[in-house]
N, C-alpha and C positions, 0 to 999 in steps of 0.2 A: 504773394497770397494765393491760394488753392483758390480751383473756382468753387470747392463747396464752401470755402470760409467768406467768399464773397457772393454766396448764395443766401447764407446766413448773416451777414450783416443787410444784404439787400432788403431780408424779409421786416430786418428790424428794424431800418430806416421808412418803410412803408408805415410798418404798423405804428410808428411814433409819430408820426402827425395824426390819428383821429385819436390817440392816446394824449397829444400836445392840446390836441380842440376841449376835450374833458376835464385837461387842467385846467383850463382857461375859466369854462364854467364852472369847474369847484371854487374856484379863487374868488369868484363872482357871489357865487354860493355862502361862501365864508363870512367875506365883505357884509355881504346883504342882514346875513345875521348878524354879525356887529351893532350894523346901524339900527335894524328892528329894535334889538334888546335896548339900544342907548334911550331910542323913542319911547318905546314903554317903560324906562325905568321915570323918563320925562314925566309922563303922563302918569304913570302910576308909580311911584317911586316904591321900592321892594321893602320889606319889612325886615331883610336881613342886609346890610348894605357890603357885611365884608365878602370881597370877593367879586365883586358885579364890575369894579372900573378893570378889574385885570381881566375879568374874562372879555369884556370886549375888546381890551389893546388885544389879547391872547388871538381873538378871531382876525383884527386886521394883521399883523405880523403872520399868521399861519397864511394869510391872503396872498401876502407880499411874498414870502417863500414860495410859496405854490405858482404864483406868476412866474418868478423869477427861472425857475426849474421848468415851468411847462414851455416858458418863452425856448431857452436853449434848445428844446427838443425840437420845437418847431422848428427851429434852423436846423437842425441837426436829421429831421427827417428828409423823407424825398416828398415831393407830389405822386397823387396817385392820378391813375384814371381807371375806365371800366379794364383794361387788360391786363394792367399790372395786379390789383387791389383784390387777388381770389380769396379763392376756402383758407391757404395756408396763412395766407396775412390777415384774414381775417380771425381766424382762429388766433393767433398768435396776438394780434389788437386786443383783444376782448382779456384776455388773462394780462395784458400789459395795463388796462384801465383799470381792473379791478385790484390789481396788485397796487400800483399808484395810489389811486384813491383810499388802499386801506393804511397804504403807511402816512401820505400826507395829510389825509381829512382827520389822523389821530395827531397832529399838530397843537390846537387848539387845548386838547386836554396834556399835554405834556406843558406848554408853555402857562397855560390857565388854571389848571388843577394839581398841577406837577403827580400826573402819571409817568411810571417806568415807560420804557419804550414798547414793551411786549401786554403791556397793558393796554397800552394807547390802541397800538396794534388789533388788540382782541375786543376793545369796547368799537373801536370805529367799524370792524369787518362785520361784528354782529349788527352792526347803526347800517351798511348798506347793503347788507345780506339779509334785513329785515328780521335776523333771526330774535331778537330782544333780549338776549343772555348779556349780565353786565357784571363789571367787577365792584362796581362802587356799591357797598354796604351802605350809608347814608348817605340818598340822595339830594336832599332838603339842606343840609347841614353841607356838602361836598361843593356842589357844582352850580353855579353864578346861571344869572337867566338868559344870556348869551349862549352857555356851553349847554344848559338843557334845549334851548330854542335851536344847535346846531344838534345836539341827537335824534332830535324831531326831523329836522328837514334833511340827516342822511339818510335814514327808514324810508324818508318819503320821497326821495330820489332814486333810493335804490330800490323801492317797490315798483315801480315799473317799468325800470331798468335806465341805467345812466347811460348804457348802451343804445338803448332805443330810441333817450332822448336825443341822444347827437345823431343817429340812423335820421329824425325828423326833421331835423334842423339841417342839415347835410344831406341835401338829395340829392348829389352827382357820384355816388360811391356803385351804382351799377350791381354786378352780380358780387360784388364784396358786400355790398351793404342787403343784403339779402340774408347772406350768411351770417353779418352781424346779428341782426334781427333772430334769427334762426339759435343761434349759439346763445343767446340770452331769454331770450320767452320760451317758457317751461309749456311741457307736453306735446304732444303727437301730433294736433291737427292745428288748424287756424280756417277753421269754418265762418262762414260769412265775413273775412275781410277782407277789404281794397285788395284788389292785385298789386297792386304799386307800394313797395315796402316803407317807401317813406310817407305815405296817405296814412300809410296804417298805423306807425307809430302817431302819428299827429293825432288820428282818432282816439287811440287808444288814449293818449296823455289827457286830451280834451275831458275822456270821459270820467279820468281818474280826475283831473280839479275838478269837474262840476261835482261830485261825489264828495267830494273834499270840503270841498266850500261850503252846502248844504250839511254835512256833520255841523264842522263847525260854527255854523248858525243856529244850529238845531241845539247844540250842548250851552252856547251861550245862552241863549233862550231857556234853559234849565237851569241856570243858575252859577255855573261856569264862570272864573274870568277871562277875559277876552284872551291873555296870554294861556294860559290853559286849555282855552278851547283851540286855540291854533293849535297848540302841543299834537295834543289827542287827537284830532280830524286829522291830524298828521300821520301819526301813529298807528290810526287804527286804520285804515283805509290802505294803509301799505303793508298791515299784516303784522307791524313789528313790536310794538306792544312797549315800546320807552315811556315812561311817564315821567310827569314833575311830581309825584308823591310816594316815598316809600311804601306806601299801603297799596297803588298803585290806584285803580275803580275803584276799589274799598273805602279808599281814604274822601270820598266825596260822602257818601253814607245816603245816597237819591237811587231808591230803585227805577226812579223816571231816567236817569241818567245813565243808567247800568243796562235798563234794558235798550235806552238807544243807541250804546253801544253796543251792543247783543248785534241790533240788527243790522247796523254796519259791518262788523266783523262778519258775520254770513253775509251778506252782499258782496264783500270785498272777496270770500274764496268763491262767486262764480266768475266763470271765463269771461273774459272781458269782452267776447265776440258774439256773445248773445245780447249783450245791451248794444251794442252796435249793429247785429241785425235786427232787435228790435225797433230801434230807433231807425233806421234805413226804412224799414217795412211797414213802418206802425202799426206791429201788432206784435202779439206777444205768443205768437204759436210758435218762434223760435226755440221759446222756449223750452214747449212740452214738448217741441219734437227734437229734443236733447237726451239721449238714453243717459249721456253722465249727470247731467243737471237733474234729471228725477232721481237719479242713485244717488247722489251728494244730499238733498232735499231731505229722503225717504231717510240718509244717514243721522240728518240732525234733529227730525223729529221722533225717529225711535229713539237715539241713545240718548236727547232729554227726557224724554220718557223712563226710560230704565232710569239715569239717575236720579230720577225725582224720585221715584218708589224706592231703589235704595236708599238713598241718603234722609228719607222722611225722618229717621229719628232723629237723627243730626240736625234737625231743624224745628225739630222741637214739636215735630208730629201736624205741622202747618202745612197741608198742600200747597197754598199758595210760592211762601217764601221755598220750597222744597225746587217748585217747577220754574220758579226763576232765577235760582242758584244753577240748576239744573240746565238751564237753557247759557246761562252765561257760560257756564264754563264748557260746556259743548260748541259754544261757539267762539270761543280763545283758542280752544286746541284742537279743531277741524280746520281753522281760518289761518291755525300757526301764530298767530298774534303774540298769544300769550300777559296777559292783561289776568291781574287777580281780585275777585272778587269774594274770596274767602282760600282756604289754606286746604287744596284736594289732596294731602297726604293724610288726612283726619279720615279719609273717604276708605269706605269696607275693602275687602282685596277684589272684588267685583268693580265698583266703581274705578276703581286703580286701574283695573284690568280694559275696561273700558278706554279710557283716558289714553292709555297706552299705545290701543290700534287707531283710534284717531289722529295722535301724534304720528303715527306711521303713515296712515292713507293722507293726513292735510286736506286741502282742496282741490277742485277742480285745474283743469290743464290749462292754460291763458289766464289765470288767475296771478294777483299777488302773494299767495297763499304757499306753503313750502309743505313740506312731506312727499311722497314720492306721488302722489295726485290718484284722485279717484276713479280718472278715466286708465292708468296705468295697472292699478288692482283690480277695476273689473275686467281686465284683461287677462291678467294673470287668472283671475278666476274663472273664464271662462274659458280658457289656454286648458289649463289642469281638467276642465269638467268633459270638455274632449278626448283628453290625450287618455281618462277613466274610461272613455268607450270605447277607443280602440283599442284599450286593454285586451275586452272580452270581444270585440269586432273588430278584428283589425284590417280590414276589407272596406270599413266604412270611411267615405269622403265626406266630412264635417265640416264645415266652414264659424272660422270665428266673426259674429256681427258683433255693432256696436249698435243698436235699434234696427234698422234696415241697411247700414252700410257694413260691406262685406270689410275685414280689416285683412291687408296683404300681410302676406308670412315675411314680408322684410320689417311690418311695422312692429310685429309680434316676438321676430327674435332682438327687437332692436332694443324691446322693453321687458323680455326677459334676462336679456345681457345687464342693463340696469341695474335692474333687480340684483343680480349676481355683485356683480361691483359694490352697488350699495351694503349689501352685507359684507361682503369681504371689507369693507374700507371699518366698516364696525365692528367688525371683527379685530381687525388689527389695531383702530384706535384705541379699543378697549385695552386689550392687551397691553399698550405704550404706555396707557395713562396707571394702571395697576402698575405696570414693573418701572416708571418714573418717582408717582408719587407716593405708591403702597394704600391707596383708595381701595375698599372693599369693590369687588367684580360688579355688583349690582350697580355702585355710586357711578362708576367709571364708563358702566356703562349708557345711563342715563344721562350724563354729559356729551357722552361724545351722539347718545341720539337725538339730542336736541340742535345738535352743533350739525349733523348733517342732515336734518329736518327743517332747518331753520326755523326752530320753536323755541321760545324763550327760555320757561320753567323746564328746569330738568328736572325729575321725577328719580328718588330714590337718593337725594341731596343729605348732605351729613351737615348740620348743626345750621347754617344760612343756606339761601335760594340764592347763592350767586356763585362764581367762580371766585372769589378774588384770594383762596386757598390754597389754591393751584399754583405748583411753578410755571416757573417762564415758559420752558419748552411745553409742558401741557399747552397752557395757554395760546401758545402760539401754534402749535395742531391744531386745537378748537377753531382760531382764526381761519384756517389753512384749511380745514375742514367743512365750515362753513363757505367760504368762498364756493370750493369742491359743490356740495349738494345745492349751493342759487344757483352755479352756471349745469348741473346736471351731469358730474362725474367728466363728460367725455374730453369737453372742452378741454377742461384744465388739465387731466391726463394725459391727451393727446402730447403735452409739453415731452414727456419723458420717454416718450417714444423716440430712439435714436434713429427708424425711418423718415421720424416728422423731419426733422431735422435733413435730409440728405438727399428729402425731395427736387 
């Protein structure tokens, strides 16, 4: 054996034990939903009963595989320590758990609902890529209260990172688990947290159940049942937007409930490092001294605004109902969530258009939220508003801020490379999915931007809102795609670089 092929098995046997620790807890994961769903069907026994005793055997057997398979790898990896455990194994960990997780957490619905395999594949990557794009046409009628109670808790795992949570729980991982951390929390900075990366996931997770938990008290207290409220604080808090009702929010018909989902879904796209410095601080000037946090704010009160004036006759010329139409659905597709509250293809080419750049910008950076983030487009905007002046001054030294902090030109090309990739990968998706499945350019395209947005509702969808149309290999890009835009292009590219490999 070559020492680069024993360079490359080296990295592999590394990166398969914190990859072997996540099966462990998916198994755990699985199990747990079994047993919730059996309790509540106890307690509340379901009003649909076919389908409920299969889908819990479905989650312990998918437990038992997952054990099974995560065990051998454990023996099968090496130990790491701080010297071994760098950038490359780590980089290489992080597309090994997500890759894992999307083929074994779609278990459950192969065994339970008898999904295809590329199905399973494409419902489970969109469940921890929080994207909420799904193939099942009836959901009510489909999927037992096990396999809805596990679509919930892989959004709600994989919202703020399944990666981060083992960075928490595994604090001896050194400058590897740095770059863990690094390679899965989305955007540029990590202002006001812990220096200690494993502090920091632990706050961050901390802040995401107590957020959690309060939804779901708050929706039971609305009228919710206790299994639906779990669903949804699940759901909504991680951005991903699964629900237990084909209608999704609609199907509850409580503007008390719509709009306190509204304000979840905006809370969940700000940075999670502002409720951490505020709570450090106690106070809330963290806040306003956030140039992206006002720009994200300032995004959702204008474009509720414009859609409410548009869409007034759509609503029957009621401001009221207009401005809280208006607000919901500005905050399902700024937040990424994707939650519906009414049907925004009915909406003018204005409101569309709207809808549109929202889906592109997402939330804030440290956020659960996907789109390419709104600290990376004001970037971009102030990048371009620059490069305008030294068009006609080309003599002048400009500096890009972000409120008072100067941004280095590494951070600047790092998120106009981005940029570049993110289109190019859109570009080319689009192109696969027209000359696969002969989808009008519009359709195909709207799939594949919600697929590397991780945004539910794809925009510009032919006859249903869901994929389940799509062939296999479509579908399985979408999945492949999705992954792609949660870990932020580089991660998961980095794979095909044959220098990754010969380092």
């Amino acid at each position: 054996m070559s020492s680069s092929s024993r360079g490359t098995l080296e990295r592999v046997r590394l990166a398969a034990r914190p990859s072997a620790v996540v099966g462990f807890g998916l198994s755990f994961a699985m199990a747990l939903s079994g047993a919730l769903a059996w309790f509540l069907d106890l307690v509340s026994p379901p009003t649909r009963a076919a389908g409920e005793s299969m889908g819990e055997a479905a989650m312990f057997i998918s437990a038992g595989i997952s054990l099974a398979v995560s065990t051998a790898a454990f023996f099968f990896s090496r130990p790491y320590d701080e010297k071994t455990f760098r950038r490359l194994e780590a980089t290489l960990a992080v597309a090994m758990v997500w890759g894992g997780t999307s083929l074994f957490g779609g278990l459950p619905f192969i065994i339970g609902a008898g999904f295809s395999p590329a199905d399973a594949i494409f419902e489970t990557a969109s469940g921890f890529t929080t994207t909420g794009a799904t193939i099942v046409a009836n959901i009510e009628g489909t999927l037992s209260r096990a396999l809805l109670l596990w679509r919930s808790l892989i959004q709600w795992l994989g919202g703020m990172g399944i990666v981060v949570l083992f960075v928490a729980v595994i604090p001896n991982l050194g400058a590897g688990g740095k770059q863990l951390f690094k390679n899965e929390v989305p955007g540029t900075t990590s202002e006001g947290l812990r220096p200690r990366i494993a502090e920091t996931s632990f706050a961050l997770w901390k802040l995401y159940a107590a957020f959690t938990l309060l939804e779901g008290l708050l929706l039971f207290g609305l009228g919710m049942t206790p299994f639906e409220a779990i669903c949804h604080s699940l759901t909504t808090m991680a951005t991903g937007g699964f629900s237990t009702r084909d209608a999704s929010i609609a199907g509850f018909q409580s503007p008390a409930i719509e709009f306190t989902v509204s304000v979840f879904m905006v809370l969940a796209g700000v940075n999670y490092a502002l409720y951490y410095g505020a709570l450090r601080g106690r106070s809330l000037r963290v806040f306003f001294r956030s140039y992206e946090f006002k720009v994200y704010l300032a995004l959702v009160l204008v474009s509720t605004l414009f859609l409410a004036v548009i869409t007034l006759d759509l609503h029957g010329g009621k401001p009221l109902d207009s401005l809280r139409y208006g607000f919901f659905m500005v905050a399902t597709v700024i937040s990424s969530t994707g939650y519906a509250a009414e049907d925004f293809a009915l909406y003018p080419p204005t409101g569309i258009t709207i809808i549109l750049f929202l889906m592109l910008v997402g939330g804030s950076a440290g956020s659960t939220a996907g789109g390419l983030k709104v600290e990376r487009i004001t970037l971009l905007a102030k990048l371009a508003w620059a490069q305008l002046h030294r068009s006609f001054r080309p003599t002048l030294v400009q500096t890009v801020r972000m409120g008072r902090s100067v941004i280095s030109h590494q951070v600047l090309n790092d998120v106009s490379a981005l940029f570049v990739v993110y289109v190019a990968c859109l570009a080319l998706g689009t192109l696969f999915v027209v000359g696969v499945d002969g989808v009008p350019v519009p359709t195909a395209f709207g799939a594949m931007l919600t697929s590397l947005s991780n945004i539910g509702p794809a925009p510009f969808y032919q006859e249903v809102d869901n994929f389940v149309r799509y062939s296999d290999p479509s579908k399985l890009l979408f999945a492949f795609s999705m992954v792609l835009g949660r870990l932020e292009f580089f991660t998961l590219l980095a794979l095909f670089v044959p220098e990754f490999w010969r380092r």
